[in-house]
C-alpha positions in Angstrom: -29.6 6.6 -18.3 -28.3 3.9 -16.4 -27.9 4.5 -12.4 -24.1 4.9 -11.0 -22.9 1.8 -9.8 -19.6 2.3 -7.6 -19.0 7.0 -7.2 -15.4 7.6 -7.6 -14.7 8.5 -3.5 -15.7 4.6 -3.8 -13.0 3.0 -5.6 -10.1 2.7 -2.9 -12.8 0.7 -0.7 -13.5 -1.4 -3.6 -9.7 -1.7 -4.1 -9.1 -2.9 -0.3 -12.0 -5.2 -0.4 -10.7 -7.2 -3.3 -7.2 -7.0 -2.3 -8.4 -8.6 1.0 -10.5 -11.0 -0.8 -8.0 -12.0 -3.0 -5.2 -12.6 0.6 -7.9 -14.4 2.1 -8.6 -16.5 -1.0 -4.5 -17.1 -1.4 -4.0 -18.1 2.1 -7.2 -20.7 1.7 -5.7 -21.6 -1.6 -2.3 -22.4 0.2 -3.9 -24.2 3.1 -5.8 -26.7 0.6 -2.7 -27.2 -1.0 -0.9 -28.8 2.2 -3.9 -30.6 3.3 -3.8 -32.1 -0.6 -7.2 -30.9 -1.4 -6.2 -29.8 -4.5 -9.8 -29.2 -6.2 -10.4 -26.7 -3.0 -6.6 -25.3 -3.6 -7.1 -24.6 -7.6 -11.0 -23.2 -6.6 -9.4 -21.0 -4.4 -6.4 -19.8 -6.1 -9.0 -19.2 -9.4 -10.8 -16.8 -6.9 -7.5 -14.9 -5.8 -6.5 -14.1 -9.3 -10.4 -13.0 -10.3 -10.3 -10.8 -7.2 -6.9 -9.3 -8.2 -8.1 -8.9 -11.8 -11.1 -6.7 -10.7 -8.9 -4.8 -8.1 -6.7 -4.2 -11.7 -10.2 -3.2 -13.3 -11.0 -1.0 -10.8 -7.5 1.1 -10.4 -7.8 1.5 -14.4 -10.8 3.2 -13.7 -9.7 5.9 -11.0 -9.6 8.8 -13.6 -13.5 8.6 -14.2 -16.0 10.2 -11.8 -18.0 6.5 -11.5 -18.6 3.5 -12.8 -21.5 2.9 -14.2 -23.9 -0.1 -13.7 -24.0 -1.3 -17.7 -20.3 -1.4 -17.2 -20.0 -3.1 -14.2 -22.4 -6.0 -15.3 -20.7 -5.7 -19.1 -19.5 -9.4 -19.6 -16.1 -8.4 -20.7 -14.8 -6.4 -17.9 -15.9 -7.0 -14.0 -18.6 -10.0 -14.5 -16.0 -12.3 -17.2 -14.2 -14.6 -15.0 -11.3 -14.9 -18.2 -11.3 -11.0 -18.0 -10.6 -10.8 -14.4 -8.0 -13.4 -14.9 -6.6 -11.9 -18.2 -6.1 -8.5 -15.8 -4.8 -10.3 -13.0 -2.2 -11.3 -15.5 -1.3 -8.5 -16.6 -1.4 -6.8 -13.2 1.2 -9.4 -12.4 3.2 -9.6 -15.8 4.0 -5.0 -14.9 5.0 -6.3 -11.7 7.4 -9.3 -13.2 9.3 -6.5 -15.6 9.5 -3.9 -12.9 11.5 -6.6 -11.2 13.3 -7.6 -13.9 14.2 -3.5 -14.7 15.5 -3.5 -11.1 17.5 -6.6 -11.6 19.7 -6.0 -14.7 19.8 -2.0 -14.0 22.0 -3.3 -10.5 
């Protein structure tokens, strides 16, 4: 039996805390980027999507009671940097054509 990992009343915090990781990460992305530090601007902006990706993973998972630990260290969800960028994508890519429905439906 593997032990519970993040209990269901747990996943809004674990929502906000990425989603403020991720701003923070933007807004030092952003701040490289002016100065012309690029490798600290593309570092940065890597991190943002990652933490955007697991806020993605995490809001997938609100109909469960918990996450467990095996999948919260499984390799192709929360711990795969391409999977949390992958979801970041596709957290974005919902966003992109609710815009777009919006747009041509005016």
């Amino acid at each position: 039996m593997s032990l519970l990992m993040i209990p269901q009343a747990k996943f809004e915090e674990g929502i906000k805390h990425s989603e403020i990781n991720a701003f923070t990460a933007f807004r030092e992305a952003d701040k490289s980027f002016t100065q012309g530090d690029f490798r600290q601007a593309y570092f940065f902006g890597i991190l943002a999507l990652e933490e955007t990706g697991k806020a993605g993973f995490i809001l997938e998972k609100m109909g469960q009671s918990q996450i467990e630990r095996k999948e919260w260290c499984d390799r192709e969800t929360f711990m795969s940097h391409a999977a949390k960028i992958v979801k970041a994508r596709d957290v974005f890519e919902q966003d992109i054509i609710d815009s777009m429905r919006k747009e041509f439906a005016r």
